[in-house]
TINULUM-877177 format. One line per field, with one value per residue (C-alpha): residue number from 1; x, y, z. Coordinates in nm, 2 decimals. Example, Ala and Ser with C-alpha at 12.3 -4.5 7.8 and 13.67 -1.06 7.14 Angstrom:
BEGIN
nr 1; 2
east 1.23; 1.37
north -0.45; -0.11
up 0.78; 0.71
***
This chain:
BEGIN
nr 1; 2; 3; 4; 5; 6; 7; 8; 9; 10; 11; 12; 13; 14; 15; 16; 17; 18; 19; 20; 21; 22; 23; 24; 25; 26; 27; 28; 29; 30; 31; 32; 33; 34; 35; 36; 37; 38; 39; 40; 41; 42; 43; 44; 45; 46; 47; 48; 49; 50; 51; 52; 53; 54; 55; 56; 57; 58; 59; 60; 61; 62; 63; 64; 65; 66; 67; 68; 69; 70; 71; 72; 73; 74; 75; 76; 77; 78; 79; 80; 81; 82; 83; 84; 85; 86; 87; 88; 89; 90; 91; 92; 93; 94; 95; 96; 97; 98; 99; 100; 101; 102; 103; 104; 105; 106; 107; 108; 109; 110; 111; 112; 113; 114; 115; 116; 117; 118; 119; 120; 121; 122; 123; 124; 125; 126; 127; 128; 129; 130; 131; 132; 133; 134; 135; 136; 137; 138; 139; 140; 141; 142; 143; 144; 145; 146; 147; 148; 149; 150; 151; 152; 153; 154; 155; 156; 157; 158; 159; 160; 161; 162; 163; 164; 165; 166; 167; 168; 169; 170; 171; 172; 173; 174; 175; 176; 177; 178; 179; 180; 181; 182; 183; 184; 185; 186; 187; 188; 189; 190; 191; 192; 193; 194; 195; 196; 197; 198; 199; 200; 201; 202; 203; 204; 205; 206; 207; 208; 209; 210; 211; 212; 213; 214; 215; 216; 217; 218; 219; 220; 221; 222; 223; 224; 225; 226; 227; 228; 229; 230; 231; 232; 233; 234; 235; 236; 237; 238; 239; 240; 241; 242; 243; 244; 245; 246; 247; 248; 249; 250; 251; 252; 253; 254; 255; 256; 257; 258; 259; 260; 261; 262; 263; 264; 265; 266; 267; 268; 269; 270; 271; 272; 273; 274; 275; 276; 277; 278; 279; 280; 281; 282; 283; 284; 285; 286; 287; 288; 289; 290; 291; 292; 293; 294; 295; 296; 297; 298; 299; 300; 301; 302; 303; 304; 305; 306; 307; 308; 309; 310; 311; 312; 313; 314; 315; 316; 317; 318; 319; 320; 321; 322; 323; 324; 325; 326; 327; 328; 329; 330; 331; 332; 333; 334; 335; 336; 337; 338; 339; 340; 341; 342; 343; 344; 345; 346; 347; 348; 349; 350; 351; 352; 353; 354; 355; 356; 357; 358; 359; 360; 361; 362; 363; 364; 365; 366; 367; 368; 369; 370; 371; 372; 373; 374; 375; 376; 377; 378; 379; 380; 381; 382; 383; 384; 385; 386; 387; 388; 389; 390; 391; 392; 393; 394; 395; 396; 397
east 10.82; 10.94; 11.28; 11.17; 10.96; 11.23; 11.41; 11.13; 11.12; 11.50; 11.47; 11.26; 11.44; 11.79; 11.63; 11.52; 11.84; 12.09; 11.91; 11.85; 12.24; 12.35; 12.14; 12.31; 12.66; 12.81; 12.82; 13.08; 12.94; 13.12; 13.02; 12.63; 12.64; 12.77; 12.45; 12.23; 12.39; 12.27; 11.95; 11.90; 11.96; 11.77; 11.49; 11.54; 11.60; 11.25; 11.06; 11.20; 11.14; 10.81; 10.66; 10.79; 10.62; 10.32; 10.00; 9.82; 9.90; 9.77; 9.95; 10.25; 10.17; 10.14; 10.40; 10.66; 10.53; 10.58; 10.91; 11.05; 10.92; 11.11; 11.43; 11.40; 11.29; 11.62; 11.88; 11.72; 11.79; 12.14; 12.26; 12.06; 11.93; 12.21; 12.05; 12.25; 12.30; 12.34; 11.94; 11.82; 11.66; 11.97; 12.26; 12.50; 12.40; 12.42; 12.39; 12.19; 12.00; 11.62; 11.53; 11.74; 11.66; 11.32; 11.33; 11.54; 11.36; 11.03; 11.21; 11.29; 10.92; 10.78; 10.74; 10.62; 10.83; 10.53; 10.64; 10.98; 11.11; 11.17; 10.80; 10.64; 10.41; 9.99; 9.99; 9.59; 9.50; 9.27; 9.00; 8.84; 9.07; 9.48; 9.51; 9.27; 9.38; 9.43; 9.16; 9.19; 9.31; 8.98; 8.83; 9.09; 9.10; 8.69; 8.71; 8.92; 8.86; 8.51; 8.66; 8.85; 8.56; 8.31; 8.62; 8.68; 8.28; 8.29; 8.61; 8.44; 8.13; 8.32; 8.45; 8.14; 7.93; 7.98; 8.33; 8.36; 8.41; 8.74; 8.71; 8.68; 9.04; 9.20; 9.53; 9.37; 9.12; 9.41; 9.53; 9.30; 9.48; 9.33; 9.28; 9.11; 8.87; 8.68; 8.58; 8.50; 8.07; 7.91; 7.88; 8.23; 8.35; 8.11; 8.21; 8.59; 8.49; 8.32; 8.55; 8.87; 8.72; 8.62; 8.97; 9.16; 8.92; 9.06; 9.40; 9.33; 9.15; 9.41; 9.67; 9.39; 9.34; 9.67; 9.75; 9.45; 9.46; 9.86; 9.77; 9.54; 9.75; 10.02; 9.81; 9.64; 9.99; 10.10; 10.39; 10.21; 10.03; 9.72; 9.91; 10.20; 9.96; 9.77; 9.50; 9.66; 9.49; 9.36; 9.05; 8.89; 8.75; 9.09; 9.17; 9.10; 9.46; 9.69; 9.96; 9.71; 9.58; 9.90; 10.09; 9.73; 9.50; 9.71; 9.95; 10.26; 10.48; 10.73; 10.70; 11.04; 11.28; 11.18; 11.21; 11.53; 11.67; 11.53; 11.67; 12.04; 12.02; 11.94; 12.22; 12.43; 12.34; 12.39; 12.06; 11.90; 11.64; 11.43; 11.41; 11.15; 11.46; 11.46; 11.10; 11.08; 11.39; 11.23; 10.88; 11.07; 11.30; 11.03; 10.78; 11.08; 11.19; 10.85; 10.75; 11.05; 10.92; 10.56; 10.70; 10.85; 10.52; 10.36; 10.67; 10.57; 10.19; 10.26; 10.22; 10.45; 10.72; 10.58; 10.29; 10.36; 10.31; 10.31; 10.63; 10.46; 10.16; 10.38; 10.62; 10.31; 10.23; 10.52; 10.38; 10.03; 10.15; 10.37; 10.09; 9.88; 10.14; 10.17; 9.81; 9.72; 10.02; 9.87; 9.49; 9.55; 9.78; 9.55; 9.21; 9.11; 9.43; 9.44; 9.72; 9.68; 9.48; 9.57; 9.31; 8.95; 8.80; 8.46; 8.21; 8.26; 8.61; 8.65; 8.39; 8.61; 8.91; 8.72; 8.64; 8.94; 9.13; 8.90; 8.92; 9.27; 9.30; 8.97; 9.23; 9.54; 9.52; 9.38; 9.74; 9.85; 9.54; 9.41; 9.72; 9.62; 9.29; 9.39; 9.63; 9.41; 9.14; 8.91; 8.85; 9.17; 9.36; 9.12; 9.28; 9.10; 9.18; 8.82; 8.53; 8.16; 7.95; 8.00; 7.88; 7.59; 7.48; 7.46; 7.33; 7.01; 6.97
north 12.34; 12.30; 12.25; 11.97; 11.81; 11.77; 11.62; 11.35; 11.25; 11.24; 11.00; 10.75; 10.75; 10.72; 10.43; 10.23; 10.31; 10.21; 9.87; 9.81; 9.86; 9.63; 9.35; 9.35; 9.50; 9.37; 9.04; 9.21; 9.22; 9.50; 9.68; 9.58; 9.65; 10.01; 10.02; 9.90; 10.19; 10.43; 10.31; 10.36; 10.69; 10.78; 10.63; 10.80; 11.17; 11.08; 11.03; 11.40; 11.55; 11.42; 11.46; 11.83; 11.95; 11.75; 11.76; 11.47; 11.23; 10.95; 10.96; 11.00; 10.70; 10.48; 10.64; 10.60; 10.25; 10.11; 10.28; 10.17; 9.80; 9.84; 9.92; 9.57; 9.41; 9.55; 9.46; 9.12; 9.04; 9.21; 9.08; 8.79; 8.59; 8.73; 8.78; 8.88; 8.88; 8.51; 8.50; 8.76; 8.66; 8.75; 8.69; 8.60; 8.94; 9.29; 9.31; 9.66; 9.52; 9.66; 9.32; 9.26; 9.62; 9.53; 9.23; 9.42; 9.68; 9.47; 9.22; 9.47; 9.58; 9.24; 9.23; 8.91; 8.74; 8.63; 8.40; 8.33; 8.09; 8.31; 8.35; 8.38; 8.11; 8.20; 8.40; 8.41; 8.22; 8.37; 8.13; 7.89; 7.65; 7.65; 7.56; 7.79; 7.93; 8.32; 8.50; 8.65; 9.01; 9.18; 8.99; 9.08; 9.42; 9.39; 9.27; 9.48; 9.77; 9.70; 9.63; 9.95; 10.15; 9.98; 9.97; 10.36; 10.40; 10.20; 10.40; 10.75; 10.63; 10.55; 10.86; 11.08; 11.08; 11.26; 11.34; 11.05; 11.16; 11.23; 11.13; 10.77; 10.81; 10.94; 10.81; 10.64; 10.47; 10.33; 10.09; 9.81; 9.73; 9.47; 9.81; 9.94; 9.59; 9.72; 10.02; 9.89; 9.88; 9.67; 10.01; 10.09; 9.75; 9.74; 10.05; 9.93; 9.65; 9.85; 10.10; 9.83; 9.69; 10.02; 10.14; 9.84; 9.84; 10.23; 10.07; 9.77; 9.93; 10.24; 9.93; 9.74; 10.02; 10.15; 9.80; 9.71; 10.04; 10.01; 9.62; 9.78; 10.03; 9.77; 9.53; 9.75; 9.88; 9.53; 9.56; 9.28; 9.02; 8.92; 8.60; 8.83; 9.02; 8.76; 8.89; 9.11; 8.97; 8.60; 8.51; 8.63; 8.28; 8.15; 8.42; 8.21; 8.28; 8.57; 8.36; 8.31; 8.68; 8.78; 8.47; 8.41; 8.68; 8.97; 9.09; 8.93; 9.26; 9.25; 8.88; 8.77; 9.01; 8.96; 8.64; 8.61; 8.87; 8.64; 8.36; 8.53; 8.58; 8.25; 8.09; 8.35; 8.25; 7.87; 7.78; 7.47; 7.50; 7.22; 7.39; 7.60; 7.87; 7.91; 7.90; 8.22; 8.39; 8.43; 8.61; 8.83; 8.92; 8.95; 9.19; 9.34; 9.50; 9.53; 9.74; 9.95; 9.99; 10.07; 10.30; 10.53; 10.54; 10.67; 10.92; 10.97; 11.06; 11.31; 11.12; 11.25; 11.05; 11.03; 10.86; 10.65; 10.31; 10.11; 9.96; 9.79; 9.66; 9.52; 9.36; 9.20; 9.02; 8.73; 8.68; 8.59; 8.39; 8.11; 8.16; 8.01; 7.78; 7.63; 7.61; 7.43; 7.17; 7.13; 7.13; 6.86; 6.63; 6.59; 6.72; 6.65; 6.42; 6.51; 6.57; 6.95; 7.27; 7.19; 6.92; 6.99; 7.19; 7.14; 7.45; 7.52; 7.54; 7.75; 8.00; 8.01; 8.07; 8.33; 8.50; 8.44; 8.73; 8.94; 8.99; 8.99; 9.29; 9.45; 9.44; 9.56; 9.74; 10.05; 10.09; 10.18; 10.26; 10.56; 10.77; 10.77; 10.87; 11.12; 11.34; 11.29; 11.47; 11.25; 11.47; 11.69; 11.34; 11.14; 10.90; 10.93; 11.23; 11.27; 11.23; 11.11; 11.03; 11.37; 11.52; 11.29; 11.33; 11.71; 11.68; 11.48; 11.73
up 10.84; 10.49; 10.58; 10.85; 10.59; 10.36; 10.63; 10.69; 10.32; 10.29; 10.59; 10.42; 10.11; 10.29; 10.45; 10.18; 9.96; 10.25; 10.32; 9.94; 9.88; 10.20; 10.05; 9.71; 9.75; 10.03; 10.29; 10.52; 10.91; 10.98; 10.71; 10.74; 11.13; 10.99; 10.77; 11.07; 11.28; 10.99; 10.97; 11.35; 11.31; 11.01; 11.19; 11.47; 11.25; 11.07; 11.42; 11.55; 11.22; 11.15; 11.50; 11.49; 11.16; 11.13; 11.37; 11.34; 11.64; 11.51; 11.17; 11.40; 11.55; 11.30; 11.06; 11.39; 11.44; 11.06; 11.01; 11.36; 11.22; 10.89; 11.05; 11.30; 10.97; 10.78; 11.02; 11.08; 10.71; 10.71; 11.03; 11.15; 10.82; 10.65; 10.31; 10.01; 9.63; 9.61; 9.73; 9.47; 9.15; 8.93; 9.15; 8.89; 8.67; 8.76; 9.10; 9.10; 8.79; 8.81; 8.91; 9.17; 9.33; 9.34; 9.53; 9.76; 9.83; 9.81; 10.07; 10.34; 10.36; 10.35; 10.73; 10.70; 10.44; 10.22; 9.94; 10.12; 10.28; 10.58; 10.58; 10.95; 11.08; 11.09; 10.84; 10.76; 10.40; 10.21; 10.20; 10.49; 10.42; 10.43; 10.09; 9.97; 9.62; 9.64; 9.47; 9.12; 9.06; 8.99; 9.28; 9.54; 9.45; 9.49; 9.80; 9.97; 9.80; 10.02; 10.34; 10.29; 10.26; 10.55; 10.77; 10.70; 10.74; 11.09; 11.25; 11.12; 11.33; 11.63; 11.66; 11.51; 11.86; 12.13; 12.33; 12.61; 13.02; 13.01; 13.40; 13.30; 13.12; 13.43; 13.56; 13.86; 13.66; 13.39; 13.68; 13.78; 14.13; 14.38; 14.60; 14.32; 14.25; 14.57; 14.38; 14.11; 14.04; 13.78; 13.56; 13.53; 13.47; 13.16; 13.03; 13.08; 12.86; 12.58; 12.60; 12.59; 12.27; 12.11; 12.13; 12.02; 11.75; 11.66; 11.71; 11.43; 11.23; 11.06; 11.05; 10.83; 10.61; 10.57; 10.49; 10.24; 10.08; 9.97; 9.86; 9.61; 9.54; 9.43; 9.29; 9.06; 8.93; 8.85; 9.14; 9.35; 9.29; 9.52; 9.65; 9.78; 10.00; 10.21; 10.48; 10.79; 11.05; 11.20; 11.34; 11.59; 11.72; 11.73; 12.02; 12.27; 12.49; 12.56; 12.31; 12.05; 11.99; 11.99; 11.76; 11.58; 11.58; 11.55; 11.22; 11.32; 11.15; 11.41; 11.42; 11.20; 11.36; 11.71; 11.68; 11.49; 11.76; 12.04; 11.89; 11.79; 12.21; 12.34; 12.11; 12.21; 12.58; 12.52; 12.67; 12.55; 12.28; 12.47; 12.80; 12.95; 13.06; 12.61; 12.59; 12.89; 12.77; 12.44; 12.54; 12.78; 12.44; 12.21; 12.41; 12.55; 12.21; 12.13; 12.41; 12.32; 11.97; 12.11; 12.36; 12.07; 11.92; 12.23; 12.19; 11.84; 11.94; 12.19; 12.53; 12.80; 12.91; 13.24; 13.09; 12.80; 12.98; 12.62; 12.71; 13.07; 12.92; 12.67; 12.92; 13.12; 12.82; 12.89; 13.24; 13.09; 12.86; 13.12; 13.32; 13.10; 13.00; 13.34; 13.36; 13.06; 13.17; 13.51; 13.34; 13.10; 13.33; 13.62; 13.53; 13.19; 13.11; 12.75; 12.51; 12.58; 12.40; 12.04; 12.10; 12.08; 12.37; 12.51; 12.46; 12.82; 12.79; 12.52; 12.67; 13.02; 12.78; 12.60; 12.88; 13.07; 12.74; 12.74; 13.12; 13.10; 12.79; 12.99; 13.32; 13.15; 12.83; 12.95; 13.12; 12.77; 12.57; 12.85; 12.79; 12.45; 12.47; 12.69; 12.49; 12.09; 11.98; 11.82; 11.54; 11.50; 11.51; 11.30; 11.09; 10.82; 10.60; 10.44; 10.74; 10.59; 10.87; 11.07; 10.77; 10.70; 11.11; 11.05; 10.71; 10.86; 11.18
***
């Protein structure tokens, strides 16, 4: 185990070093594809290594998942956006000054590119308002130093109550096929909603914390400032499509290197930017290496390969999206004759499209999210390392 762990750690640090040093030492392709090759396989050494030794399937998860996203986010900046010394903020100096090795190491995990000018598109402000000015250090570090702690108290709940039916998790039950809509009663199609939401809820949530809980760490050591580290995720009454929970509502992590890869493959395809064959070809790229990326997780948690499905769900999520595409275009050119959804909705209309997401998730994600429950514990995988409200429940019994 030792040996394994010491493997893990020398992963992560050989990751970080190698993409630190492409950024500042070298612009050569072949040289950076070279790096890009390494850092595949360092990624892939951590996953084996890591899922051997340690227990915890959900840590495995989510270590899997972030390290999988640092990797597409390294070798979109040393291949695709082709960042280099000349961008660093001492390019004529040293070029493995302190400073410069901070912003390059800093860059390659800022999924998002905050403060950049690669920066990705939605990214939540901090206020009600777009130009809402970021909040001060002691009140950021306030605030979600709170949402840390209520969001750690709400996932301990979740998961302090009773084991569910594991018969309601079954493999039949996963797939919601129109020969299974006969069979479906009014009770299990509630319970497939509050079941859908509750889970994606344990899916957000470790993301949230893990994400809150290192901005606090990096504020408070004067590494960060709040600005750099803007909310995670969107809101949840701008959800009101397939596109817009995912390119709205949810993190938008993977968002800059799938979409530089998607991009690098349409140009390399010479199909026209203003055509709907672009607009297709990139969802079909973009879930397409995400599902890949989510299906290693599912890997990384200890679902069969039989069973991890992460990669499907994720490669249904194009065919909702030009579906509601072509709907919205045939909507708003012959029935309400408006300049489409960016306009204001009626009430109605945004309750039908509310409805219309949640039915879709309700139908689909339990092909991905069933597996899951299927081979954790909730309590011998609980994220959180330190459990209150178990303790509380027994306390007051």
């Amino acid at each position: 185990m030792v040996h394994l762990l010491g493997v893990s750690v020398a992963s992560i640090i050989g990751l970080n070093v190698l993409s630190t040093l492409g950024l500042l030492t070298t612009q050569s392709k072949p040289t950076r594809t070279i790096l890009c090759a390494a850092l595949f396989g360092l990624t892939g050494v951590f996953q084996y290594a890591f899922t051997t030794w340690y227990q915890n399937r959900m840590h495995r998860g989510l270590a899997a998942s972030i390290l999988w996203a640092y990797l597409l986010s390294a070798a979109e900046l040393l291949l695709l956006s082709e960042v280099d010394l000349k961008h660093a903020p001492n390019p004529k100096g040293n070029a493995l000054s302190s400073e410069n090795i901070k912003w390059a190491f800093f860059l390659s995990w800022n999924f998002r590119r905050i403060g950049t000018k690669w920066e990705v598109r939605n990214v939540p402000s901090f206020g009600s308002t777009f130009d809402s000015k970021p909040p001060s250090r002691w009140e950021f570090l306030r605030k979600r130093l709170l949402i840390v702690v209520i969001a750690s108290l709400f996932l301990d709940g979740m998961t302090a109550g009773p084991p569910p039916d594991m018969e309601m998790f079954s493999e039949q039950k996963q797939y919601l096929n129109f020969s299974r809509l006969g069979q479906l009663d009014t009770e299990e199609a509630i319970t497939r909603v509050i079941l859908t939401m509750t889970i994606a809820l344990n899916a957000a949530l470790p993301i949230l914390i893990t994400y809150y809980a290192t901005s606090i760490v990096l504020v408070v050591t004067g590494l960060s400032m709040p600005v750099d580290l803007p909310p995670l995720y969107g809101a949840i009454l701008e959800c009101y499509s397939v596109r817009r929970f995912w390119g709205n509502l949810w993190h938008q992590w993977l968002r800059r290197g799938l979409t530089a890869i998607a991009t690098s493959i349409n140009t390399s395809l010479a199909i026209p930017r203003t055509s709907n064959l672009y607009r297709v070809t990139m969802l079909l790229s973009v879930f397409f290496i995400s599902g890949c990326i989510h299906h290693l997780s599912d890997l990384a948690i200890g679902i069969p390969q039989s069973e991890a499905t992460g990669f499907y769900f994720f490669m249904m999520q194009p065919l909702a999206i030009i579906f509601e595409d072509a709907f919205e275009g045939i909507y708003f050119q012959y029935i309400r004759k408006g300049k489409g959804v960016e306009q204001n909705l009626r009430s109605w209309e945004y309750a039908v499209c509310y409805v219309w997401v949640v039915l879709y998730f309700t139908a689909l994600a339990p092909i991905w999210f069933w597996p899951l429950v299927r081979h954790t514990d909730p309590v011998l995988d609980s994220f959180l390392l330190v459990r209150i409200v178990p303790r509380v429940i027994g306390f007051m019994q």
